[in-house]
mmCIF file of the N, C-alpha and C atoms, coordinates in Angstrom:
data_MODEL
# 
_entry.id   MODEL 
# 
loop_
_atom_site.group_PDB 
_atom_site.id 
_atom_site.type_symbol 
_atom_site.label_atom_id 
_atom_site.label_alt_id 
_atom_site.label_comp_id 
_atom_site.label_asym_id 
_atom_site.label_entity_id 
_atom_site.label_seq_id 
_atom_site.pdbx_PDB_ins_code 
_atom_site.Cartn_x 
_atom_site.Cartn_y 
_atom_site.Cartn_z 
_atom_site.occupancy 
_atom_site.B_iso_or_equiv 
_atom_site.pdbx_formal_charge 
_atom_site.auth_seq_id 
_atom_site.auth_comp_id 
_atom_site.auth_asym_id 
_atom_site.auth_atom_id 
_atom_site.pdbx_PDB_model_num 
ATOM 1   N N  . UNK A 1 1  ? -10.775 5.060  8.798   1.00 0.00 ? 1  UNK A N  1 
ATOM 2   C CA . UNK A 1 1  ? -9.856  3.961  8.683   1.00 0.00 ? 1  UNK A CA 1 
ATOM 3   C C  . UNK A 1 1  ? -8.473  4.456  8.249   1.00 0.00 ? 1  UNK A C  1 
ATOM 4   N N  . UNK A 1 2  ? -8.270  5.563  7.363   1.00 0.00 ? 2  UNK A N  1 
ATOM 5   C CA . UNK A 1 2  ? -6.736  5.926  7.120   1.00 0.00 ? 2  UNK A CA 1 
ATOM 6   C C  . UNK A 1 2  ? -6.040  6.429  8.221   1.00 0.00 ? 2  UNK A C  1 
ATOM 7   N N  . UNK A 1 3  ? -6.975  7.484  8.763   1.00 0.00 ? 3  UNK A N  1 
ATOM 8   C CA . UNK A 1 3  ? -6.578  7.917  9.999   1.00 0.00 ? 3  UNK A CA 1 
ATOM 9   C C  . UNK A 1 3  ? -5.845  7.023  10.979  1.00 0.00 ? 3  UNK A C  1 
ATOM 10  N N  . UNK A 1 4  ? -6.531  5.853  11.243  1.00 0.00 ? 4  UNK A N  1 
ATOM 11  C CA . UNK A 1 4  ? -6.027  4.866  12.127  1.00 0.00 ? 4  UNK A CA 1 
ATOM 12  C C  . UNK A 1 4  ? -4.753  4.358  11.292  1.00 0.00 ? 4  UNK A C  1 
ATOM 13  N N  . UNK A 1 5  ? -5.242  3.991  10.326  1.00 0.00 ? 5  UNK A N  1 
ATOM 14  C CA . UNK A 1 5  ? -3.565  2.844  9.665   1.00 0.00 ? 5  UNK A CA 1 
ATOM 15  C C  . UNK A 1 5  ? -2.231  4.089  9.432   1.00 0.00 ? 5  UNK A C  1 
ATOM 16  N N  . UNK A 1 6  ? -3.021  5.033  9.378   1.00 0.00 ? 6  UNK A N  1 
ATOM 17  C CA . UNK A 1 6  ? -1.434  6.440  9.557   1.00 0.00 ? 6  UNK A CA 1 
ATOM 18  C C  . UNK A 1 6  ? -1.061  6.167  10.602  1.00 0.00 ? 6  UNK A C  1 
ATOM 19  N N  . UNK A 1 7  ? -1.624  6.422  11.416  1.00 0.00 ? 7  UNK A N  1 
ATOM 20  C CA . UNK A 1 7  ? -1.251  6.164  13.231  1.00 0.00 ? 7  UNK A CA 1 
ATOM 21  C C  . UNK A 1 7  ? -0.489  4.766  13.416  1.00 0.00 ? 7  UNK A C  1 
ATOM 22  N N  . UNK A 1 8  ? -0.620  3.798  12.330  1.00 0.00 ? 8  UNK A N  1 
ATOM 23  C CA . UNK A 1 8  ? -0.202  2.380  12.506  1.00 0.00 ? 8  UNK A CA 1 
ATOM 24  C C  . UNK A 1 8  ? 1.320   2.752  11.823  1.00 0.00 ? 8  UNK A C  1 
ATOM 25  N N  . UNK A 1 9  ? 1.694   3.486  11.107  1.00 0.00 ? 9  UNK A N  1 
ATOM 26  C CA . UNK A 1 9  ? 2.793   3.391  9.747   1.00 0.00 ? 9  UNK A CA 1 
ATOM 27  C C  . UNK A 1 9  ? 4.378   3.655  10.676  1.00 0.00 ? 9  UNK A C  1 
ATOM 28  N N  . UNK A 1 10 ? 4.152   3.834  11.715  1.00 0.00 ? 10 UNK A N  1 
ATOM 29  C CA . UNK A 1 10 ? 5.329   4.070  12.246  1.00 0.00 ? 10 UNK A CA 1 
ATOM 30  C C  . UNK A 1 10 ? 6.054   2.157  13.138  1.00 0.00 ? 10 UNK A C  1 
ATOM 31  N N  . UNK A 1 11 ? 4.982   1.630  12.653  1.00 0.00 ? 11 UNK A N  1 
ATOM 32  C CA . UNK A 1 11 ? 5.142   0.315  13.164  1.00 0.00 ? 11 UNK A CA 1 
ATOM 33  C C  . UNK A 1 11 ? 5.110   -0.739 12.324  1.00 0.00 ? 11 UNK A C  1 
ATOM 34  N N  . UNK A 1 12 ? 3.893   -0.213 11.129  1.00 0.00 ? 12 UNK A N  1 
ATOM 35  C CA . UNK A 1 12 ? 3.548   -1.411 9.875   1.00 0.00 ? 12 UNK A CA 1 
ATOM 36  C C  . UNK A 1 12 ? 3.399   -0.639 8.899   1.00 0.00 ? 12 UNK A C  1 
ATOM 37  N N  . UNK A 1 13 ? 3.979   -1.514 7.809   1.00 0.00 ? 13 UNK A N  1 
ATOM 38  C CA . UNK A 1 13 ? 3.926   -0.942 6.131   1.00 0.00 ? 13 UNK A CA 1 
ATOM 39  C C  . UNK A 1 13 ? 2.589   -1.376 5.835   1.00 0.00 ? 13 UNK A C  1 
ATOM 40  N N  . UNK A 1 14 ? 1.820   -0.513 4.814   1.00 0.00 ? 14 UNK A N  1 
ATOM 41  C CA . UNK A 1 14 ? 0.178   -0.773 4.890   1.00 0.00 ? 14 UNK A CA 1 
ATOM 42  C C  . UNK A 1 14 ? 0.393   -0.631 3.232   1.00 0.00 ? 14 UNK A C  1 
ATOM 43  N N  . UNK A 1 15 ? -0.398  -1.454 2.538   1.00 0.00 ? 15 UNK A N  1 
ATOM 44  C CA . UNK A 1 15 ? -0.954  -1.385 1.555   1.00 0.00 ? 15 UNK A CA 1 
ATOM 45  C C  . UNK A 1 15 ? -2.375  -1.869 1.206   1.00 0.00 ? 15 UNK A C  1 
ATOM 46  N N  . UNK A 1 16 ? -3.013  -0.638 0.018   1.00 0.00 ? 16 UNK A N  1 
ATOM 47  C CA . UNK A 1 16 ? -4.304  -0.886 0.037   1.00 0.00 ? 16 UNK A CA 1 
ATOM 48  C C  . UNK A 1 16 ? -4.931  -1.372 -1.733  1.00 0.00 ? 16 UNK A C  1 
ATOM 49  N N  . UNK A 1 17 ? -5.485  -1.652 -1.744  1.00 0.00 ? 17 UNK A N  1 
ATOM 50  C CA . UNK A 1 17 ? -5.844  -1.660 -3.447  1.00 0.00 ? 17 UNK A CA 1 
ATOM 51  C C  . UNK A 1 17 ? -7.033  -1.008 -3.642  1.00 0.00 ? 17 UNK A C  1 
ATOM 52  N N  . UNK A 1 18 ? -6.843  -0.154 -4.085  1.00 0.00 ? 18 UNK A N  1 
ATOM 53  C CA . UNK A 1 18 ? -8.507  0.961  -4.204  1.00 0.00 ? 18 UNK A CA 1 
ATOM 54  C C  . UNK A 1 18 ? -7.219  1.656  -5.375  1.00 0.00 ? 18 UNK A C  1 
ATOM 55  N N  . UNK A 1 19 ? -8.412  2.608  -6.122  1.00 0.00 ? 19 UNK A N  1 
ATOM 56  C CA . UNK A 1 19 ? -8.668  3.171  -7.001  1.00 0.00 ? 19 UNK A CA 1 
ATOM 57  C C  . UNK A 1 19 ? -8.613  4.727  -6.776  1.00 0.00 ? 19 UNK A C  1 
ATOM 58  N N  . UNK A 1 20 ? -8.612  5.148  -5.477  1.00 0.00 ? 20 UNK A N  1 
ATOM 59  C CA . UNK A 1 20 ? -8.532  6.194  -4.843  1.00 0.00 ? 20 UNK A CA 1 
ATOM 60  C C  . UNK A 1 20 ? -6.407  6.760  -4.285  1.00 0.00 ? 20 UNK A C  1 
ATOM 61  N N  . UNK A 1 21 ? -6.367  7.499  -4.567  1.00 0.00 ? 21 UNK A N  1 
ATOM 62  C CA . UNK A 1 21 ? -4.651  8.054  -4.590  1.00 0.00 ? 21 UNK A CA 1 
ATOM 63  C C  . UNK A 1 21 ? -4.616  8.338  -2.899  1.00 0.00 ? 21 UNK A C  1 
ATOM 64  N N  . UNK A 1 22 ? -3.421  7.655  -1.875  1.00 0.00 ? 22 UNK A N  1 
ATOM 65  C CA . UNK A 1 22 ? -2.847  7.720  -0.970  1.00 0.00 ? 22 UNK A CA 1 
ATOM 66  C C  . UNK A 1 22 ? -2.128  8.317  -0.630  1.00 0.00 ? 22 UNK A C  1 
ATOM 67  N N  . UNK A 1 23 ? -1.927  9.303  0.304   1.00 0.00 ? 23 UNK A N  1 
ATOM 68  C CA . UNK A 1 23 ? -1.184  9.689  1.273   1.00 0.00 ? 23 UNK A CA 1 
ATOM 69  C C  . UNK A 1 23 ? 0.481   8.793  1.372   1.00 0.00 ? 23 UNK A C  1 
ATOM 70  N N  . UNK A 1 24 ? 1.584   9.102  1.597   1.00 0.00 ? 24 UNK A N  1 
ATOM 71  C CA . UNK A 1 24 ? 2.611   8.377  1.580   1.00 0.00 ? 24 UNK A CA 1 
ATOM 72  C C  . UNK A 1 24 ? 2.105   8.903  3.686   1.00 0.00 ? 24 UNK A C  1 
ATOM 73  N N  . UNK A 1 25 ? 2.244   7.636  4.496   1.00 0.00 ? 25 UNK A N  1 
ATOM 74  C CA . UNK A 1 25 ? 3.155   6.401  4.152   1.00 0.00 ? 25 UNK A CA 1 
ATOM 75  C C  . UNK A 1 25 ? 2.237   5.358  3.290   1.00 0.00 ? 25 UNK A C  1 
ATOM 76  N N  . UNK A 1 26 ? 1.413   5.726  3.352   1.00 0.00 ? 26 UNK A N  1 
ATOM 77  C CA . UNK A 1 26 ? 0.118   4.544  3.043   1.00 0.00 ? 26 UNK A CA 1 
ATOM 78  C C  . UNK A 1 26 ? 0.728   3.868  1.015   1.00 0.00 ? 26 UNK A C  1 
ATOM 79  N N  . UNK A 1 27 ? 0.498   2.795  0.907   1.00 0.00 ? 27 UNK A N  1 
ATOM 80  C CA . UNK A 1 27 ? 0.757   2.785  -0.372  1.00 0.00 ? 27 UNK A CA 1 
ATOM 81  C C  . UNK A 1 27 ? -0.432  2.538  -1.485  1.00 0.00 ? 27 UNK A C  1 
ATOM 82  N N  . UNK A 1 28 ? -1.121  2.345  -2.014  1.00 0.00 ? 28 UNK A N  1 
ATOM 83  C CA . UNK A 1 28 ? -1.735  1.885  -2.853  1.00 0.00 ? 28 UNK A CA 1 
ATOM 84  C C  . UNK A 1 28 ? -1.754  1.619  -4.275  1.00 0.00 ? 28 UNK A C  1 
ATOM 85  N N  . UNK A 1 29 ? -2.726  0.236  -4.892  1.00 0.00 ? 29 UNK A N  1 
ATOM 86  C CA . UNK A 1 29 ? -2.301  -0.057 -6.097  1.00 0.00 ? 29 UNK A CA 1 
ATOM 87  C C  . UNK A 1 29 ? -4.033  -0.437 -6.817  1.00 0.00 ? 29 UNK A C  1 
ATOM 88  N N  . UNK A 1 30 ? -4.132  0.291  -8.075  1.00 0.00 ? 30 UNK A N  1 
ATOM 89  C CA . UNK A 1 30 ? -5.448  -0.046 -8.647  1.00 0.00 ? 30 UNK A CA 1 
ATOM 90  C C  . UNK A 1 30 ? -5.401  -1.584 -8.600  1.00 0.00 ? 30 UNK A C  1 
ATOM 91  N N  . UNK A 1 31 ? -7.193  -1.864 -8.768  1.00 0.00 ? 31 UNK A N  1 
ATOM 92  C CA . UNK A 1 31 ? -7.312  -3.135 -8.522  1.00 0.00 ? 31 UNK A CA 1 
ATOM 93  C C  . UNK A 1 31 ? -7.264  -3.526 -9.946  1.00 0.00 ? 31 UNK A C  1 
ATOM 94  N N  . UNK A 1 32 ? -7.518  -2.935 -11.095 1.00 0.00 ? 32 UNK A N  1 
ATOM 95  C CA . UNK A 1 32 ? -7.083  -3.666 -12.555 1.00 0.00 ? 32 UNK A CA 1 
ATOM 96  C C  . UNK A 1 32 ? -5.691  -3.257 -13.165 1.00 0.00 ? 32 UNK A C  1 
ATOM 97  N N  . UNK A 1 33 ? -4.602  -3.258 -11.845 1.00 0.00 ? 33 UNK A N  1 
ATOM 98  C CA . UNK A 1 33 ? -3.174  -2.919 -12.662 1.00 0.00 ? 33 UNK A CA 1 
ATOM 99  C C  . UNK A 1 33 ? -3.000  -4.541 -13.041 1.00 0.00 ? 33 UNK A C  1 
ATOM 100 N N  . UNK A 1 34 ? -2.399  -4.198 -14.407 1.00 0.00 ? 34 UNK A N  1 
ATOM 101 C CA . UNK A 1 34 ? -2.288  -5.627 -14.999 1.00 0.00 ? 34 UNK A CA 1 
ATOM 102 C C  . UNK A 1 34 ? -0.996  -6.473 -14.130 1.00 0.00 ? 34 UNK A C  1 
ATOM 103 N N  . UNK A 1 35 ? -0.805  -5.799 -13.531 1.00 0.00 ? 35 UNK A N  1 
ATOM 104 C CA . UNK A 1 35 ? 0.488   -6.831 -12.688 1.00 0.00 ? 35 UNK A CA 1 
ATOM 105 C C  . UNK A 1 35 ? 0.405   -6.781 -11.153 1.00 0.00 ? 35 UNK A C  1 
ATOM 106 N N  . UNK A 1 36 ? -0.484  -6.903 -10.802 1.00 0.00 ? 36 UNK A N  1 
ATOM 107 C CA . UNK A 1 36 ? -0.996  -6.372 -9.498  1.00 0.00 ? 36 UNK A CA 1 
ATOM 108 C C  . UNK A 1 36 ? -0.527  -7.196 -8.534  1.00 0.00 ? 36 UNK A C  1 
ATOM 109 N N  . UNK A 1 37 ? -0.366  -8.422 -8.704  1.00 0.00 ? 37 UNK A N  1 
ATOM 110 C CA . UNK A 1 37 ? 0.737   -9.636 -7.676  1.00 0.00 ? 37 UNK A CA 1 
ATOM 111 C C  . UNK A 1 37 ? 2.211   -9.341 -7.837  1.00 0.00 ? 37 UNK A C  1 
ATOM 112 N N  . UNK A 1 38 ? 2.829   -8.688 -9.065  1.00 0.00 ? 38 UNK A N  1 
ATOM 113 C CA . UNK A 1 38 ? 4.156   -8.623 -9.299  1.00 0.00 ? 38 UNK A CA 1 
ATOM 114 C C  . UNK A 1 38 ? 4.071   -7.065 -8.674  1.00 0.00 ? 38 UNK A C  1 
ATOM 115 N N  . UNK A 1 39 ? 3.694   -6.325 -8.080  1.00 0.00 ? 39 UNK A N  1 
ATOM 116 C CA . UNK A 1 39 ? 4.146   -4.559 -7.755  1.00 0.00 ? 39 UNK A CA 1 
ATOM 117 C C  . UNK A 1 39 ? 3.958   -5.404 -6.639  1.00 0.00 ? 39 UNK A C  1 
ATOM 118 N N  . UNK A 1 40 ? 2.568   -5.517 -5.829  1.00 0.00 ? 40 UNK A N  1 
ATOM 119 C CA . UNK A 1 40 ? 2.966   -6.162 -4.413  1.00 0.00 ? 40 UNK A CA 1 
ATOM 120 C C  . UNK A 1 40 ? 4.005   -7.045 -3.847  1.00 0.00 ? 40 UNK A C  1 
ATOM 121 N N  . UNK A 1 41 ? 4.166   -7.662 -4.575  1.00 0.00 ? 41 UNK A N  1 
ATOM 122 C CA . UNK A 1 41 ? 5.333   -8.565 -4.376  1.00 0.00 ? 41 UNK A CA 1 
ATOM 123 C C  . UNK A 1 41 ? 6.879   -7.642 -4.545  1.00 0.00 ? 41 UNK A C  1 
ATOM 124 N N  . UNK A 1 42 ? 7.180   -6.810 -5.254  1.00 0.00 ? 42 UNK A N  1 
ATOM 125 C CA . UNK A 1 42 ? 7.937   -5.659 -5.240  1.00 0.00 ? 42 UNK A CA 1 
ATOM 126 C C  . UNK A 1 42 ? 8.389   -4.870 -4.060  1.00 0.00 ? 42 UNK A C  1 
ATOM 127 N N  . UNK A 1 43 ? 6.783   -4.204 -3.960  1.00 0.00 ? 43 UNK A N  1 
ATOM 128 C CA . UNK A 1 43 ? 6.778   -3.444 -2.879  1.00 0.00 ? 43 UNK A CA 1 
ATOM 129 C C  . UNK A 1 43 ? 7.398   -4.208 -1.387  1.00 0.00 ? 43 UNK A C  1 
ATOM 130 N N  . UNK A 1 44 ? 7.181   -5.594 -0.967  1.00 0.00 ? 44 UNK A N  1 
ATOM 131 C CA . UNK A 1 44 ? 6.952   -6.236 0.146   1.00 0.00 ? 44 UNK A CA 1 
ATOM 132 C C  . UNK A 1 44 ? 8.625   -6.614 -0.252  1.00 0.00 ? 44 UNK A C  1 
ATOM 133 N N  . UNK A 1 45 ? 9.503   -6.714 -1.498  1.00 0.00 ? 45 UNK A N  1 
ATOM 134 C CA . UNK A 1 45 ? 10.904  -6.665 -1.195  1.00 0.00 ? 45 UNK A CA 1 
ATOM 135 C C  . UNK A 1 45 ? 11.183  -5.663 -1.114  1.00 0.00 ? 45 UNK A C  1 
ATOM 136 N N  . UNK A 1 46 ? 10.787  -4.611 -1.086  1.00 0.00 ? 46 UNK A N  1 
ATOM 137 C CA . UNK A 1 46 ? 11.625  -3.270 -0.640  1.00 0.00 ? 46 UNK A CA 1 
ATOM 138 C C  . UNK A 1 46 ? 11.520  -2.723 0.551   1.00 0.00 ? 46 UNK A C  1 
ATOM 139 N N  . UNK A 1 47 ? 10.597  -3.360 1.277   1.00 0.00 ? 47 UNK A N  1 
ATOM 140 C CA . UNK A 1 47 ? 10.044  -3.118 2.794   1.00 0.00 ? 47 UNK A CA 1 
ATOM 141 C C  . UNK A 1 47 ? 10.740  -4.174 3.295   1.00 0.00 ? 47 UNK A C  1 
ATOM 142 N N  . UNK A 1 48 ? 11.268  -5.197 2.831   1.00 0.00 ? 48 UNK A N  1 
ATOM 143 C CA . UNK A 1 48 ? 11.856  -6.410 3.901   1.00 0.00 ? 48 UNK A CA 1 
ATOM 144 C C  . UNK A 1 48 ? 13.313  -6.578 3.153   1.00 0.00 ? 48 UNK A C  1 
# 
C-alpha cells in the first residue's frame, strides 16, 4: 500500500495515522497525539 500511495504523491497529498514513521512525501501522525484534529487540520492549510 505505500508503494502505491508514493506512486500517488505526485498528484495527492496523503496522510496516514499509524504509529509507524513515513517516508516524506507520505505524512503521518500518531493516533494518541493529543491534538490530532488540530496538526491535520494544519497540515491540510499548508497543502491548500
Amino acid at each position: 500500500m505505500i508503494k502505491f500511495c508514493n506512486k500517488l504523491t505526485d498528484v495527492l497529498k496523503i496522510v496516514f495515522i499509524t504509529e509507524q514513521p513515513l517516508d516524506a512525501p507520505l505524512k503521518g501522525f500518531p493516533q494518541n497525539q493529543p491534538n490530532l484534529l488540530s496538526a491535520i487540520q494544519s497540515w491540510i492549510n499548508e497543502i491548500g
